[in-house]
KEVEXDREN-235344 format. One line per 10 residues: their letters; for each residue x, y negated, z negated of C-alpha. Coordinates in pm, whole numbers, plus 50000, padded with zeros to 5 digits. Each point is the difference from the previous one (the first is absolute). Layout:
N
A = X,Y,Z ~ ...
***
This chain:
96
XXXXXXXXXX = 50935,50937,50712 ~ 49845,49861,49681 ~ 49996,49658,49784 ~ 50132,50055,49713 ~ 49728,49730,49833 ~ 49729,50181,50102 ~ 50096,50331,50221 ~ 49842,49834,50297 ~ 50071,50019,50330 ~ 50237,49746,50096
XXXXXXXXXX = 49864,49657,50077 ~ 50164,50009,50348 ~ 49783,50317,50093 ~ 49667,49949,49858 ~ 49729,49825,50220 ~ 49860,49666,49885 ~ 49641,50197,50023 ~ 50100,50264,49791 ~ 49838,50038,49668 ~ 49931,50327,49954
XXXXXXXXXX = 50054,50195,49678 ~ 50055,50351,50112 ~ 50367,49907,50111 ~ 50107,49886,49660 ~ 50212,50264,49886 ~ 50172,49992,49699 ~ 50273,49859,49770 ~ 50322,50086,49975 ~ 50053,50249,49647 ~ 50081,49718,49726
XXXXXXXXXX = 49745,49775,50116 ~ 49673,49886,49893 ~ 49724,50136,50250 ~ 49787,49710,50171 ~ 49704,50113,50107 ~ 49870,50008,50333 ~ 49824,49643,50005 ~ 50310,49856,49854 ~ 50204,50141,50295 ~ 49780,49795,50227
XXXXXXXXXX = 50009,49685,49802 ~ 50387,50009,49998 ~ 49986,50065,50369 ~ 49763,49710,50049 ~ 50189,49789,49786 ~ 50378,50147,50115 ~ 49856,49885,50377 ~ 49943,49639,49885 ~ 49626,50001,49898 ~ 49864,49750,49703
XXXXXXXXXX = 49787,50130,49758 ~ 49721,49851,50172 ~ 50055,50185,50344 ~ 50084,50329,49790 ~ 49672,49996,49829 ~ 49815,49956,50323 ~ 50168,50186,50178 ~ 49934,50319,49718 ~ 49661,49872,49921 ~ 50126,49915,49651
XXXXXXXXXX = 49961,49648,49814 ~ 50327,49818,49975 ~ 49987,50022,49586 ~ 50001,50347,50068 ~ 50315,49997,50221 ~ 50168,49783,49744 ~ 49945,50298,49762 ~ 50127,50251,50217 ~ 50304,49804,50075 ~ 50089,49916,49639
XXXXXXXXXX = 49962,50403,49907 ~ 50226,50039,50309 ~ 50299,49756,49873 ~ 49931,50146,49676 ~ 50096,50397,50147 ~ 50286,49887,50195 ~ 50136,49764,49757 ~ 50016,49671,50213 ~ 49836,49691,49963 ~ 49889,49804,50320
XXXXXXXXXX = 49838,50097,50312 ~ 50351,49864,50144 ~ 50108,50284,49773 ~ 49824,50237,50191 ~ 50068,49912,50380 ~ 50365,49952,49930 ~ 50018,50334,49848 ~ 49760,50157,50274 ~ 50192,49844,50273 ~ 50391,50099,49874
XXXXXX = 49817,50355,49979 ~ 49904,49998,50291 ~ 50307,49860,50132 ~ 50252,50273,49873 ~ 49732,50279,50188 ~ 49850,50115,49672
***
């Protein structure tokens, strides 16, 4: 089961702790590829995190997160980080 946002694991199965890269697999064919690091932040973010706890938590600088996240909406063709955890949580609701 993937989001379709972001082909992550749904929200209800990944562990708050979890960061890691290596289990980012993928987009579905038609989408625009994230990269690894951009799986995480949308994880992060997906889970409830601010910018602020994202960066520190990914040893980033929170202007740095901002840039990630606009390049995100930007590939996935929404506009708010409301955007993104609505469409990362009715993924994950209908068991993609």
């Amino acid at each position: 089961m993937r989001c379709r946002a972001c082909a992550c694991t749904p929200l209800s199965a990944i562990s708050r702790t979890s960061t890691a890269a290596s289990d980012a697999p993928g987009l579905e064919a038609g989408s625009p590829p994230l990269t690894s690091r951009q799986h995480q932040i949308v994880r992060l973010v997906a889970q409830g995190a601010t910018n602020k706890e994202v960066a520190a938590r990914l040893y980033l600088s929170p202007r740095t997160v901002d840039c990630h996240l606009r390049r995100i909406f930007e590939r996935l063709g929404i506009t708010s980080r409301a955007d993104l955890i609505r469409r990362c949580a009715a993924d994950a609701g209908s068991g993609r």
